[in-house]
Backbone as XML, in Angstrom:
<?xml version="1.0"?>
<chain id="A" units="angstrom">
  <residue number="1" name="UNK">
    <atom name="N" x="117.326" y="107.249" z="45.840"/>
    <atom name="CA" x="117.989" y="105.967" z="45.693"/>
    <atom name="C" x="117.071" y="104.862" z="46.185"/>
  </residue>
  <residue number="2" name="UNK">
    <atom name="N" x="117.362" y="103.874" z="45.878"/>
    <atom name="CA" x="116.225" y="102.581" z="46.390"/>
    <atom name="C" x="116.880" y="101.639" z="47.416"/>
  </residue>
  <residue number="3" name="UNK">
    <atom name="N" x="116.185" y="101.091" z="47.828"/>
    <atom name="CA" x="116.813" y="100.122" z="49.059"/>
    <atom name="C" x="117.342" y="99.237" z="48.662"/>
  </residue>
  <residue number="4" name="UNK">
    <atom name="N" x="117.020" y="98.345" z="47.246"/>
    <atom name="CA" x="117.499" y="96.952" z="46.966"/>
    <atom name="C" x="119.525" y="97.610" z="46.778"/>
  </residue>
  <residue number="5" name="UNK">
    <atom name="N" x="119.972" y="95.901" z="46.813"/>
    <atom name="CA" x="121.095" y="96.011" z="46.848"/>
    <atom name="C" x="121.274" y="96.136" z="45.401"/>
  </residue>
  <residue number="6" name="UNK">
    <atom name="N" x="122.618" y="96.251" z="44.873"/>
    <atom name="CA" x="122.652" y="95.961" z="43.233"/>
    <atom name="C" x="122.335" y="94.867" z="42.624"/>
  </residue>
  <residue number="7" name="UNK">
    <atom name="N" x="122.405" y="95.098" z="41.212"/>
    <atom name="CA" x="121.774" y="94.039" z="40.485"/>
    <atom name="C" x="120.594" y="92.980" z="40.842"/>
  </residue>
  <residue number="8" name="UNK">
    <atom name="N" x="120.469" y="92.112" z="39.775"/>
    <atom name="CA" x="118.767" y="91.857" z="39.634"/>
    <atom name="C" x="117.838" y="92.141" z="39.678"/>
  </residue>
  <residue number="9" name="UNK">
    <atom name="N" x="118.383" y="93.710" z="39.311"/>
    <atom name="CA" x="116.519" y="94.384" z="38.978"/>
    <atom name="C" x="116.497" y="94.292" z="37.494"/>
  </residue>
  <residue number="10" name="UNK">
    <atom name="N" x="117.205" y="94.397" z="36.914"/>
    <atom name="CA" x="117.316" y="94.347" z="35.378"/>
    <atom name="C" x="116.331" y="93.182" z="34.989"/>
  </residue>
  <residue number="11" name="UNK">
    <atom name="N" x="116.523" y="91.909" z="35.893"/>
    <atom name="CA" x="115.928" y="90.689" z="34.903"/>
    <atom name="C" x="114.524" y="90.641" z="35.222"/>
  </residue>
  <residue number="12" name="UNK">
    <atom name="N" x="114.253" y="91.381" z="36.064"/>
    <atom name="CA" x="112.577" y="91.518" z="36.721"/>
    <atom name="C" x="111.837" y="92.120" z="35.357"/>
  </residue>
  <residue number="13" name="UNK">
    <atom name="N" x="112.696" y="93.328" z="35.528"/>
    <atom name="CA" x="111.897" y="94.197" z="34.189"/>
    <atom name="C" x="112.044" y="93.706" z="32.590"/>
  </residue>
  <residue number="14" name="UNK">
    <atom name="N" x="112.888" y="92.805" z="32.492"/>
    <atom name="CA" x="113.351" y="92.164" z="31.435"/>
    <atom name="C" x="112.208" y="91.057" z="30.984"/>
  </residue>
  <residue number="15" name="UNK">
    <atom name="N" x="111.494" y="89.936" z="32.205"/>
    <atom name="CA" x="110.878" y="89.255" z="32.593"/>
    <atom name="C" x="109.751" y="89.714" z="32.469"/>
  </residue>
  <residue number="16" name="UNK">
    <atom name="N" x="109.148" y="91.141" z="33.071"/>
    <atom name="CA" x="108.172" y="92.230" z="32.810"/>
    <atom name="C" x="107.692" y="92.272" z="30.846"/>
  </residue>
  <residue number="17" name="UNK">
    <atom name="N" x="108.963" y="92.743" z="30.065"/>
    <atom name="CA" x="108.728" y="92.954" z="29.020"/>
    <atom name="C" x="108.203" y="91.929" z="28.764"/>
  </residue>
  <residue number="18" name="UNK">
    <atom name="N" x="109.405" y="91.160" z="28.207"/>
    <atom name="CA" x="109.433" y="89.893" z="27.718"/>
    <atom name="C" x="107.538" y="88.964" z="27.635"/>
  </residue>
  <residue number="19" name="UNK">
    <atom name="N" x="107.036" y="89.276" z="28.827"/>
    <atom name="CA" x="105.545" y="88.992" z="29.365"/>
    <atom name="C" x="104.787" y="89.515" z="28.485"/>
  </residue>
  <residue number="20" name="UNK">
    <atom name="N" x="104.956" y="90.951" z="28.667"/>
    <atom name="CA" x="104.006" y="92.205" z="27.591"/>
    <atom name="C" x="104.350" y="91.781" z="26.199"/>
  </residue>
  <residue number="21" name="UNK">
    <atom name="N" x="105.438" y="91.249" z="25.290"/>
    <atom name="CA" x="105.530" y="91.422" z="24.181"/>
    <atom name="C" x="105.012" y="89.968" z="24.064"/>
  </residue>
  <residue number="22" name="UNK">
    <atom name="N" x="104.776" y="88.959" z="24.479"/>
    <atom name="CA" x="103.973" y="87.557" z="24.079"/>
    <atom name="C" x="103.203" y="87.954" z="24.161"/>
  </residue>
  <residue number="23" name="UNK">
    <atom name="N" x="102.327" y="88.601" z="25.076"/>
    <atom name="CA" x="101.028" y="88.831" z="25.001"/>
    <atom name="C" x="99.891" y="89.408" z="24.007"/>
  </residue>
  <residue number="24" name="UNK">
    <atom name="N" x="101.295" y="90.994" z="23.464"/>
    <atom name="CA" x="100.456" y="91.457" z="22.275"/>
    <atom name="C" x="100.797" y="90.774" z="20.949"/>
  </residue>
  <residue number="25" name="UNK">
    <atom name="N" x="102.394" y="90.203" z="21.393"/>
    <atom name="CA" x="102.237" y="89.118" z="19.688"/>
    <atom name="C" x="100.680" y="88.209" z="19.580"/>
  </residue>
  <residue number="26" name="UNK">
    <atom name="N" x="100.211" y="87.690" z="21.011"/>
    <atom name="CA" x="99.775" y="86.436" z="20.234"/>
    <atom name="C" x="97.905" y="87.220" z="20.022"/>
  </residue>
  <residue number="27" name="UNK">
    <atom name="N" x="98.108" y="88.586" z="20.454"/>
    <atom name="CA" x="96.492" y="89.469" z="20.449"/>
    <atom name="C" x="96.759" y="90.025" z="19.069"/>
  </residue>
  <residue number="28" name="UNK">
    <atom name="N" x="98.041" y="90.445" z="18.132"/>
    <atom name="CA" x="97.749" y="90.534" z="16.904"/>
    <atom name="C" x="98.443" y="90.040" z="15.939"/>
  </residue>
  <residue number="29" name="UNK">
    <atom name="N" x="98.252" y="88.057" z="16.471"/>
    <atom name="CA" x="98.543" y="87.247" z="15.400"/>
    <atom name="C" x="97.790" y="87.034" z="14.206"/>
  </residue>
  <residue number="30" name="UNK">
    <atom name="N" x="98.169" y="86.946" z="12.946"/>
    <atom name="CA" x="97.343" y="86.349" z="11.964"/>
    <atom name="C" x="96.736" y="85.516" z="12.025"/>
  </residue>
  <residue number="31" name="UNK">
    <atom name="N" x="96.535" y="84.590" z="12.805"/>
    <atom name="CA" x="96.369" y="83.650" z="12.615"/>
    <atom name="C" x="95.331" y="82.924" z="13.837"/>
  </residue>
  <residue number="32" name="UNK">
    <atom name="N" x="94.133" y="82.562" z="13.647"/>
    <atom name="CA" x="93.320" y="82.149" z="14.519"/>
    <atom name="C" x="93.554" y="81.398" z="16.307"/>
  </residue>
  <residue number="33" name="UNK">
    <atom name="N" x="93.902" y="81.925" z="17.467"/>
    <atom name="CA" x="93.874" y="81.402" z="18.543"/>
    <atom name="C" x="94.236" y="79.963" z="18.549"/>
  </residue>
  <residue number="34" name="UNK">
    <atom name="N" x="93.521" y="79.306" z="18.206"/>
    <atom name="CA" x="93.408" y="77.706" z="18.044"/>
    <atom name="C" x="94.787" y="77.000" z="17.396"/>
  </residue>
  <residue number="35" name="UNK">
    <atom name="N" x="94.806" y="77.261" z="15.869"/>
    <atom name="CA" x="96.161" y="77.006" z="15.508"/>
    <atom name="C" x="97.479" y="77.520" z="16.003"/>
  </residue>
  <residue number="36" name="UNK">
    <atom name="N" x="97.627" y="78.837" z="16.543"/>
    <atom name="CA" x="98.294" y="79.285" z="17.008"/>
    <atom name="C" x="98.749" y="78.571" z="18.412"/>
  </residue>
  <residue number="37" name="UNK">
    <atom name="N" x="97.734" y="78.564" z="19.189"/>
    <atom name="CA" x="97.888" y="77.096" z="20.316"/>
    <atom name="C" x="98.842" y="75.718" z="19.804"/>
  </residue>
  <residue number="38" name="UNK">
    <atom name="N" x="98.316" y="75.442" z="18.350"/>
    <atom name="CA" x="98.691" y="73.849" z="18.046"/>
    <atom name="C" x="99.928" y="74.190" z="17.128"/>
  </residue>
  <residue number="39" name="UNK">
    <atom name="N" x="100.506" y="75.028" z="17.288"/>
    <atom name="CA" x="101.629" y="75.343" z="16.697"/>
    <atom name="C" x="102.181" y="75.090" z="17.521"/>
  </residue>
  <residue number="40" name="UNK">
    <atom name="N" x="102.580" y="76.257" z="18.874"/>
    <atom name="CA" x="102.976" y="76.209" z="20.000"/>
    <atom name="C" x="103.441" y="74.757" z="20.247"/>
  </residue>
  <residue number="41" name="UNK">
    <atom name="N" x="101.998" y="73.868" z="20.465"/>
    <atom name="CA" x="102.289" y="72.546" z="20.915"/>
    <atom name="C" x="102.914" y="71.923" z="20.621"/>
  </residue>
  <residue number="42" name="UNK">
    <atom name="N" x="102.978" y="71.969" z="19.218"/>
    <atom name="CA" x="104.090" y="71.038" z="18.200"/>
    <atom name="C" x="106.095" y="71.427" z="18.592"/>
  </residue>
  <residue number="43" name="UNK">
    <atom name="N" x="105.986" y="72.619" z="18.067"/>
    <atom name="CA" x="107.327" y="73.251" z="18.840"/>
    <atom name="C" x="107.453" y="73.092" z="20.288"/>
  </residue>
  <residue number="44" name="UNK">
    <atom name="N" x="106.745" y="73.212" z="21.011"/>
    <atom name="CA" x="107.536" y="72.619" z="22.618"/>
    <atom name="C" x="107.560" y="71.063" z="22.743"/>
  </residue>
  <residue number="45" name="UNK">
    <atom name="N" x="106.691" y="70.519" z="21.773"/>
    <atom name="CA" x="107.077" y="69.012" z="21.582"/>
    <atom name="C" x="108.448" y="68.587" z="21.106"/>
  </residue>
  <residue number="46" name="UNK">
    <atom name="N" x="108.260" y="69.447" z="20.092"/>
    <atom name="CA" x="109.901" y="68.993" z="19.217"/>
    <atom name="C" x="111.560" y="69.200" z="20.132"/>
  </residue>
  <residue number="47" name="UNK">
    <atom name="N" x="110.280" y="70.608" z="21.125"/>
    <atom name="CA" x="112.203" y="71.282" z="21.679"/>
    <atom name="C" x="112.156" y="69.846" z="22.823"/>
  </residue>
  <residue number="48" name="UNK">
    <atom name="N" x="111.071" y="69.300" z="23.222"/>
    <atom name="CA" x="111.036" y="68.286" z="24.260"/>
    <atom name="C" x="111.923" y="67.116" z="23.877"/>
  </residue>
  <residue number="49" name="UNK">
    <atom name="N" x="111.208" y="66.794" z="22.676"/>
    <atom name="CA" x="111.984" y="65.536" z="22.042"/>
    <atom name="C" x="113.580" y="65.703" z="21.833"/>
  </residue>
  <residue number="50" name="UNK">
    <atom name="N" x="114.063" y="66.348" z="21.186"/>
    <atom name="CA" x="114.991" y="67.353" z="21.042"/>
    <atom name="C" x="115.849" y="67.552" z="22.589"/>
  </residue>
  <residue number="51" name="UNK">
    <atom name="N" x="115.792" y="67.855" z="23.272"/>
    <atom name="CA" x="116.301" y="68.055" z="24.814"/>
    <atom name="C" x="116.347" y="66.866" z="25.222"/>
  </residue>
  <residue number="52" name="UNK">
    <atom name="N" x="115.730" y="65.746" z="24.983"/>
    <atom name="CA" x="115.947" y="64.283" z="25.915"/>
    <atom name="C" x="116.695" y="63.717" z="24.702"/>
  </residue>
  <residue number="53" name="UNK">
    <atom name="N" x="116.777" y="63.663" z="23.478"/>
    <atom name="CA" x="118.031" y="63.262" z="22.648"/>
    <atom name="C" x="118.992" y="63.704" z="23.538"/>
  </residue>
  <residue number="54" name="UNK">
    <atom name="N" x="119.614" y="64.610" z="23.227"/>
    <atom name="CA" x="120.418" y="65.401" z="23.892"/>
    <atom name="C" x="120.680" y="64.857" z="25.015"/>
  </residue>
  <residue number="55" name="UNK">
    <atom name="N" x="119.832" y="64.548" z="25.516"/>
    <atom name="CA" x="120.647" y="64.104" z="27.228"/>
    <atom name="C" x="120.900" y="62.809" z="27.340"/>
  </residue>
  <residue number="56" name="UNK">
    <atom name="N" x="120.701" y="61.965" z="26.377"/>
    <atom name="CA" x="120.678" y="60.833" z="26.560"/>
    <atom name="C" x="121.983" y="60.702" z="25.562"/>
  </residue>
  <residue number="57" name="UNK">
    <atom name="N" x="122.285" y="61.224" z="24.240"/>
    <atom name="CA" x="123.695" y="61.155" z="23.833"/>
    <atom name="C" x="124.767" y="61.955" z="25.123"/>
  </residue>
  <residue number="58" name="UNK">
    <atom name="N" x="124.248" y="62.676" z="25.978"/>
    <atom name="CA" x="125.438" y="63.252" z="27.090"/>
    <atom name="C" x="125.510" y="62.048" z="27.839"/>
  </residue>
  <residue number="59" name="UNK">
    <atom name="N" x="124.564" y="61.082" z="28.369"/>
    <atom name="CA" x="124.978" y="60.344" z="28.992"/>
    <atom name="C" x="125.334" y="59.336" z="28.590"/>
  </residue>
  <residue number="60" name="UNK">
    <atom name="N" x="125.511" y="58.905" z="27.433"/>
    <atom name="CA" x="126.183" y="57.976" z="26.369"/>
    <atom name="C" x="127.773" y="58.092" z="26.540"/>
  </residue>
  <residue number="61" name="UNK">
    <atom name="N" x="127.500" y="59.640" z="26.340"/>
    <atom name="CA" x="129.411" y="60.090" z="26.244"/>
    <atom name="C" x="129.892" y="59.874" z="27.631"/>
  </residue>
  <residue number="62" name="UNK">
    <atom name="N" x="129.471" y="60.605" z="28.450"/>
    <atom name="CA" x="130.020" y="59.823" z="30.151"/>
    <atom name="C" x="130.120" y="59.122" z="30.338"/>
  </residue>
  <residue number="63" name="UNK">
    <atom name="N" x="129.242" y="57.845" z="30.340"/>
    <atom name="CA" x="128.832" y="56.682" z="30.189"/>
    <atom name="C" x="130.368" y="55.873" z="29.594"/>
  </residue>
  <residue number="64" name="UNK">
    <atom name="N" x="130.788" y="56.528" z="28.375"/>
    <atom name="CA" x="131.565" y="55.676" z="27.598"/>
    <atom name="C" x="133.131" y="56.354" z="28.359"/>
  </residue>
  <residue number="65" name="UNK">
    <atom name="N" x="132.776" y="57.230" z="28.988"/>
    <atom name="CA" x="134.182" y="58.566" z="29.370"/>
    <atom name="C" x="134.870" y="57.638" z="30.669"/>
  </residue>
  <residue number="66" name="UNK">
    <atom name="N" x="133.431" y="56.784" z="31.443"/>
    <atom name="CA" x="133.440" y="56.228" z="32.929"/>
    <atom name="C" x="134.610" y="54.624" z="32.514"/>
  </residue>
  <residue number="67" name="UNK">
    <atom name="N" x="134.290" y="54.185" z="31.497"/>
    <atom name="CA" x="134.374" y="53.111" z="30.806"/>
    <atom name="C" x="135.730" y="53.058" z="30.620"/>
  </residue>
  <residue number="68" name="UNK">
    <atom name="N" x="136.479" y="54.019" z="30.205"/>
    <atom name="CA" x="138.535" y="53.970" z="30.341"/>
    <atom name="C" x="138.928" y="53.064" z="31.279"/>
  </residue>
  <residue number="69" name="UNK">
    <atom name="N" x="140.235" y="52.653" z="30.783"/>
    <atom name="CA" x="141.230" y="52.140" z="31.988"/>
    <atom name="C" x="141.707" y="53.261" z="32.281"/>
  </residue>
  <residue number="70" name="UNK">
    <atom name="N" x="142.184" y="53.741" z="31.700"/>
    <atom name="CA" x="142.803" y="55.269" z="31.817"/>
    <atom name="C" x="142.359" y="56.212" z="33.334"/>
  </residue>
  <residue number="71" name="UNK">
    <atom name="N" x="143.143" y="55.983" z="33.906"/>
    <atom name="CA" x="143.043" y="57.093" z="35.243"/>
    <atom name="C" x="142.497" y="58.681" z="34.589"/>
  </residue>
  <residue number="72" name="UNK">
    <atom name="N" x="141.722" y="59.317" z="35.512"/>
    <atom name="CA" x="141.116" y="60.536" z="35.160"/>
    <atom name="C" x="142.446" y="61.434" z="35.297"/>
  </residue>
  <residue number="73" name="UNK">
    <atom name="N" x="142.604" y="62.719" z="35.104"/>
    <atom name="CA" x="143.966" y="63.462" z="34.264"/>
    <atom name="C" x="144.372" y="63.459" z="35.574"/>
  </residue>
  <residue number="74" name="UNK">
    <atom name="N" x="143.581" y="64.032" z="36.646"/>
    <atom name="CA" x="143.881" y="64.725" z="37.487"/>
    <atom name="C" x="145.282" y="63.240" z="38.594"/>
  </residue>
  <residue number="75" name="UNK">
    <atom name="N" x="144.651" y="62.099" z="39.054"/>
    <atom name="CA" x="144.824" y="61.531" z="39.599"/>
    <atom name="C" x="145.958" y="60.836" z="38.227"/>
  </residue>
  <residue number="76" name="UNK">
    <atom name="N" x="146.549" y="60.992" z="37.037"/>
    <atom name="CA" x="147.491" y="60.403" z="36.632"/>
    <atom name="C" x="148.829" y="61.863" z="36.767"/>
  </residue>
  <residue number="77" name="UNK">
    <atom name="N" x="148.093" y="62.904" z="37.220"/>
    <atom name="CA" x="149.034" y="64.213" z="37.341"/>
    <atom name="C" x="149.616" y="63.704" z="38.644"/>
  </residue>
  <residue number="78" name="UNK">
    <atom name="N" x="148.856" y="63.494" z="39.892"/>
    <atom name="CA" x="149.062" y="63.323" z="40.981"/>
    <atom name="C" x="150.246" y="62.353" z="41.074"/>
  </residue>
  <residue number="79" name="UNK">
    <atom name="N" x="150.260" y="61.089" z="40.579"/>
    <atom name="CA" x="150.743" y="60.103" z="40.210"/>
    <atom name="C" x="152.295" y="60.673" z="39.864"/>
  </residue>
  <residue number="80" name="UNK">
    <atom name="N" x="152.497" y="61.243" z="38.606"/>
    <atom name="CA" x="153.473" y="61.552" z="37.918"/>
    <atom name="C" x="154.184" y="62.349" z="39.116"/>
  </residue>
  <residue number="81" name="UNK">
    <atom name="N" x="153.180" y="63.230" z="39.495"/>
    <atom name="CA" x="154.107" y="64.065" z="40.349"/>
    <atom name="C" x="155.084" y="63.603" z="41.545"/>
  </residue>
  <residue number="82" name="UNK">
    <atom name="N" x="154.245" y="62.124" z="42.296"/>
    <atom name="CA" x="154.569" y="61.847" z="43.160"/>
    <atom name="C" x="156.425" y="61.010" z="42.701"/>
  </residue>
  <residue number="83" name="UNK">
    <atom name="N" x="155.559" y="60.560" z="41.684"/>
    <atom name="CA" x="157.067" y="59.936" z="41.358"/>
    <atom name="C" x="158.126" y="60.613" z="41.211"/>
  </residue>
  <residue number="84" name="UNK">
    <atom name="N" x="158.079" y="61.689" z="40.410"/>
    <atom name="CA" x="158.961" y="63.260" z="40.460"/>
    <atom name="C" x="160.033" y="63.514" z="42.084"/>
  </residue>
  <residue number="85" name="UNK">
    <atom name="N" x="158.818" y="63.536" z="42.291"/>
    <atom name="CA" x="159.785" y="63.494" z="44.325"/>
    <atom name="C" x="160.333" y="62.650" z="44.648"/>
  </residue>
  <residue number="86" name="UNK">
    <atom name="N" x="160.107" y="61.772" z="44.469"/>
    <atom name="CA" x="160.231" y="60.635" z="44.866"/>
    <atom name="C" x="161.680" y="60.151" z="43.884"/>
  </residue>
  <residue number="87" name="UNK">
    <atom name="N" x="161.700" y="60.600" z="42.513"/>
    <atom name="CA" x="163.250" y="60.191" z="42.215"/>
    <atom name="C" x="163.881" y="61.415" z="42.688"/>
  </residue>
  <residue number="88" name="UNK">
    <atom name="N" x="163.443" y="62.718" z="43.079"/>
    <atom name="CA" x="164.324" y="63.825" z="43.332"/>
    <atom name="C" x="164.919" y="63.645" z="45.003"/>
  </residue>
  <residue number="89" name="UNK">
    <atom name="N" x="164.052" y="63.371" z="45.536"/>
    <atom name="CA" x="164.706" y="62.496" z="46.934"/>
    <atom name="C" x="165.424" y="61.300" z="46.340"/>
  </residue>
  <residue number="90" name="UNK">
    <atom name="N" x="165.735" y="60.627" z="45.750"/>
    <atom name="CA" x="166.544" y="59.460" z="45.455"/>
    <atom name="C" x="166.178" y="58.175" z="46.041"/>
  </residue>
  <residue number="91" name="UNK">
    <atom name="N" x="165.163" y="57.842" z="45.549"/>
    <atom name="CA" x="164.210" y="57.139" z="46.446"/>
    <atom name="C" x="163.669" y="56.379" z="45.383"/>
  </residue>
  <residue number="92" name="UNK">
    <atom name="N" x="164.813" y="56.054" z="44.540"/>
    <atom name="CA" x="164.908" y="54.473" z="42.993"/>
    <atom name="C" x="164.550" y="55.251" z="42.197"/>
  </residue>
  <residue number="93" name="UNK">
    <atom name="N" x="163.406" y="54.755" z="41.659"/>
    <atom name="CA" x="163.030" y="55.757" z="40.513"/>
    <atom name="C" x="163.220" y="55.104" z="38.630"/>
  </residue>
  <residue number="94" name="UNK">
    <atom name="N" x="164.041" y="53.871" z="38.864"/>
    <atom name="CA" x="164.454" y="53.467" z="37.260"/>
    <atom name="C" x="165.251" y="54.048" z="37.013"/>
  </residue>
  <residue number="95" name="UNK">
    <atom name="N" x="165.221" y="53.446" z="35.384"/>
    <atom name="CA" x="166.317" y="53.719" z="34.758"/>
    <atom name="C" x="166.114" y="55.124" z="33.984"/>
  </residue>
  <residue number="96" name="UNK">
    <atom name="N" x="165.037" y="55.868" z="34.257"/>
    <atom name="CA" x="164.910" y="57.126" z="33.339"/>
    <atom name="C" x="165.358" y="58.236" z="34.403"/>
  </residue>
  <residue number="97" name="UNK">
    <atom name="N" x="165.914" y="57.920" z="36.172"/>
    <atom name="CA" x="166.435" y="58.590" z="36.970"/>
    <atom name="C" x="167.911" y="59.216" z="36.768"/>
  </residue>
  <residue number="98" name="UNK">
    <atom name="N" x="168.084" y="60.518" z="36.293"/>
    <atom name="CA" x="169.260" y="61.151" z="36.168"/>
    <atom name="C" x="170.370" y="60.836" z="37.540"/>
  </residue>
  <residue number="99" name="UNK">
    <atom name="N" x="171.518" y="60.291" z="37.308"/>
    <atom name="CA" x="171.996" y="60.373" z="38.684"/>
    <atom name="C" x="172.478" y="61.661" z="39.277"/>
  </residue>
  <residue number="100" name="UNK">
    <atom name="N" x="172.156" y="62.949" z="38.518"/>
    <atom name="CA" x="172.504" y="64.288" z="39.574"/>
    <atom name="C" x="170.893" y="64.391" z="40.158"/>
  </residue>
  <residue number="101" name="UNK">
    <atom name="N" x="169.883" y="64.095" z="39.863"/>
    <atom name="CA" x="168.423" y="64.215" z="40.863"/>
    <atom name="C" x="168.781" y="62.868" z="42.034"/>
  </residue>
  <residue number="102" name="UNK">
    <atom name="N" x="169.506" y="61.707" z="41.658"/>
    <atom name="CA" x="169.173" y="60.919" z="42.545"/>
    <atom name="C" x="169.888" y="61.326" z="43.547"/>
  </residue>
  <residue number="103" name="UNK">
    <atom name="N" x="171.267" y="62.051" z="43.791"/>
    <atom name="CA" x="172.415" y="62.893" z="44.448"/>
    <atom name="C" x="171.356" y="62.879" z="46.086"/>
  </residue>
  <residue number="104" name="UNK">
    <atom name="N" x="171.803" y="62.324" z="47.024"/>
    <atom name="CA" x="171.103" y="63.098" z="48.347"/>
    <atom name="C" x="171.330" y="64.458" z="48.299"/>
  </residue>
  <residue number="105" name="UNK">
    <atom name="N" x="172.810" y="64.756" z="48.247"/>
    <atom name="CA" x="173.493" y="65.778" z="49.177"/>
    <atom name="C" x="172.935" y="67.071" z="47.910"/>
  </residue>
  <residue number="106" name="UNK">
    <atom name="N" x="172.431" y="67.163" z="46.971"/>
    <atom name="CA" x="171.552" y="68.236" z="45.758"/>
    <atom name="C" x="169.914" y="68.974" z="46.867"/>
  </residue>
  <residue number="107" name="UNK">
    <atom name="N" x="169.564" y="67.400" z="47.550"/>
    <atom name="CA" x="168.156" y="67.668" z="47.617"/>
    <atom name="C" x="167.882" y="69.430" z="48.548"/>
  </residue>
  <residue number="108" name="UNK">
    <atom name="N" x="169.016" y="69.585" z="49.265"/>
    <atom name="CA" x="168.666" y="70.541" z="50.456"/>
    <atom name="C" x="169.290" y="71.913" z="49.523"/>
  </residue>
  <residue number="109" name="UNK">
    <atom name="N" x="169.967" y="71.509" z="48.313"/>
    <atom name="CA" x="170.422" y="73.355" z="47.389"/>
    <atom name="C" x="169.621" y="74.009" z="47.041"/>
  </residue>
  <residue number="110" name="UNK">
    <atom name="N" x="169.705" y="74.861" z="47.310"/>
    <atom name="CA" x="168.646" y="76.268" z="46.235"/>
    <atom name="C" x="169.024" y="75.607" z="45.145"/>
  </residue>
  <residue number="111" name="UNK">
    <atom name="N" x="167.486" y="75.941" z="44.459"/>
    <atom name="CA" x="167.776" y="76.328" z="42.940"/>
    <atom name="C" x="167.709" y="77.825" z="42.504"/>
  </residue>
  <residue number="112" name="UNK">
    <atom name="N" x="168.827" y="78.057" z="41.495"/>
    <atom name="CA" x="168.545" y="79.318" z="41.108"/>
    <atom name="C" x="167.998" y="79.445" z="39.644"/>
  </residue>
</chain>
């Protein structure tokens, strides 16, 4: 048995391959060293260009997400909820307050 704990040996040797199989792709490419280089270059250019689009439409969308009047979900849940108690204690509430929630003498019953 070996000393390491579990997992992450897998991605070592994975990392291992992965190493060995670029290596002999690019030792029996068709294709002359040089171009093969300026290929390369072009494609990590594009994935470059390509990746900062990308981040710059993500921060467009946040950007425009930050921009609401609209309370974020969480803090209009909070909100709703509070009011919830707040007519179930009988504690006003409007006109959309049922008068058996506004009831004091309800607040202390089981529900079944």
């Amino acid at each position: 048995m070996s000393d390491r704990g579990g997992g992450g040996g897998g991605f070592g040797s994975f990392l291992l391959g992965l190493g060995i199989g670029a290596m002999v792709g690019f030792l029996f490419a068709p294709e002359a060293g040089d171009a093969t280089r300026g290929k390369l270059q072009r494609k990590l250019r594009d994935l470059r260009d390509l990746a900062t689009e990308k981040a710059g439409e993500l921060g467009e969308i946040l950007d425009a997400g930050d921009a609401e009047d609209e309370p974020p979900a969480r803090e209009a849940l909070e909100r709703r909820l509070g009011e919830a108690k707040q007519r179930r204690r009988g504690g006003g509430g409007g006109a959309r307050t049922p008068a058996r929630l506004a009831a004091p003498e309800e607040e202390d019953e089981p529900v079944a």
